[in-house]
N, C-alpha and C positions, 0 to 999 in steps of 0.2 A: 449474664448472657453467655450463650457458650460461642467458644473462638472454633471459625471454619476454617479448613485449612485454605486459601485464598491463592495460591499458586496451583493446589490439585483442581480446583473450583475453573480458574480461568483457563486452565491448559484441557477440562472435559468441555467446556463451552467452545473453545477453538474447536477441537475436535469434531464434534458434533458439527455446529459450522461449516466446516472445511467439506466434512463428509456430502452433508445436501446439497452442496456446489457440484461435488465429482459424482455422486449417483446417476445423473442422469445424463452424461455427456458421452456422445456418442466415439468420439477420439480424442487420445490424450494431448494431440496435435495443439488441439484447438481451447484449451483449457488454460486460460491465462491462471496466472496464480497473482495470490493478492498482492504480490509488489508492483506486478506487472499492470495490475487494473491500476495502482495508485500512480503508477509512469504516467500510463495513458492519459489518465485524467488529470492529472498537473500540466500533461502536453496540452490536451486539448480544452482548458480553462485557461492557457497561458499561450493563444494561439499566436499573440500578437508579440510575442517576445523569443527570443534567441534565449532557446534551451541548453544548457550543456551541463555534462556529466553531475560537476561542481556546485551544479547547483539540485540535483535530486539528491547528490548525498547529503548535504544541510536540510531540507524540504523534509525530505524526507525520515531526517536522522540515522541515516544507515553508512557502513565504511565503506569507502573508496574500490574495495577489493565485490563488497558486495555488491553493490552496483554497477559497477563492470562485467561482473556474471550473469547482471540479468538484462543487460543491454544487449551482451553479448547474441544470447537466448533470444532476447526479441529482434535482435537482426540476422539471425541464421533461421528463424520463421517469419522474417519479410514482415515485420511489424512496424518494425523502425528502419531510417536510416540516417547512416550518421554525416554529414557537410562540410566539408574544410570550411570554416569560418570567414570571413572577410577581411575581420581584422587582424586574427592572428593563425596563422596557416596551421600552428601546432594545435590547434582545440579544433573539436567537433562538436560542432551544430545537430541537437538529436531531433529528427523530425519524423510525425507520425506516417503512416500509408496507409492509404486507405481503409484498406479491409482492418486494420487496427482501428478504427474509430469504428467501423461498422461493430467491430465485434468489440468495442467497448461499452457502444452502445445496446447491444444486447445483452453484454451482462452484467451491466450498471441497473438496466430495469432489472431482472432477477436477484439483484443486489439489495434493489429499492424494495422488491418483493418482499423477500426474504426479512428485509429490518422490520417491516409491518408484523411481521408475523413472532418475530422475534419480541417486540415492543409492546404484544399486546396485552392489554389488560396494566402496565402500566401506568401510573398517573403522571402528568407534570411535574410535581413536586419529587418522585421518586427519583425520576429521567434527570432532573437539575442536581440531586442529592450523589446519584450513579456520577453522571459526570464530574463533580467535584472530588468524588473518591478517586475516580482515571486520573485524573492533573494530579493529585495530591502525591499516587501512588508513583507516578512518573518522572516527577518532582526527586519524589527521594529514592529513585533509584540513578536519575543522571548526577544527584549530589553525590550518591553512594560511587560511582562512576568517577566523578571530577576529585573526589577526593583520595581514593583510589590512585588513580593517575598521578595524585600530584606527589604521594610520597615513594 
């Protein structure tokens, strides 16, 4: 069997991806980027709980530093905003605005779109096969990561 190169392979797949999302968007204003869509929608599948920072970096797996920048971002375009907490005055409560759901909601469906089209002609068995390779590979990249760190 011949070995593909698996990093060149996923990084043209983003790409591509990333592209049909930005083609057709009228201002770069209004163009959430995928961390931002995955904010939103951790907000708004978690409506009934007290959001903070703390917890989309673990959710999420991303650092502390990174998610600060994209809060940031979505609250200097009125996406978000952030709550002195109740219980403890130094955390902030991240809570959606409106128009952040509206326009989550529009491109969650162009989202949903886009995977149909992406998916097709795939079978079940492929789709469960694909996904075991994703865990697998992510797997051994946080071990690679954890192991890393520890020496």
């Amino acid at each position: 069997m011949k070995r593909i190169d698996v990093l060149y392979q996923i990084k043209t797949l983003e790409n591509l991806i990333f592209r049909n999302f930005i083609l057709d968007k009228p201002s770069l204003k209004t163009i959430p980027t995928p961390t931002q869509v995955q904010i939103m929608e951790y907000i708004l599948t978690h409506q009934d709980e007290e959001i903070y920072q703390r917890d989309l970096e673990s959710i999420l797996n991303l650092r502390r530093a990174t998610v600060s920048g994209v809060l940031k971002t979505m609250e200097k375009h009125e996406l978000i905003e952030r709550v002195t907490a109740n219980e403890d005055a130094r955390t902030k409560k991240i809570i959606l605005n409106p128009q952040a759901k509206q326009m989550f909601l529009m491109h969650r469906k162009k989202i949903l779109n886009f995977e149909h089209i992406l998916l097709n002609g795939l079978t079940e068995k492929e789709l469960e096969i694909f996904g075991k390779v994703l865990n697998k590979m992510q797997d051994n990249v946080l071990k690679y990561t954890d192991k890393k760190s520890s020496c």
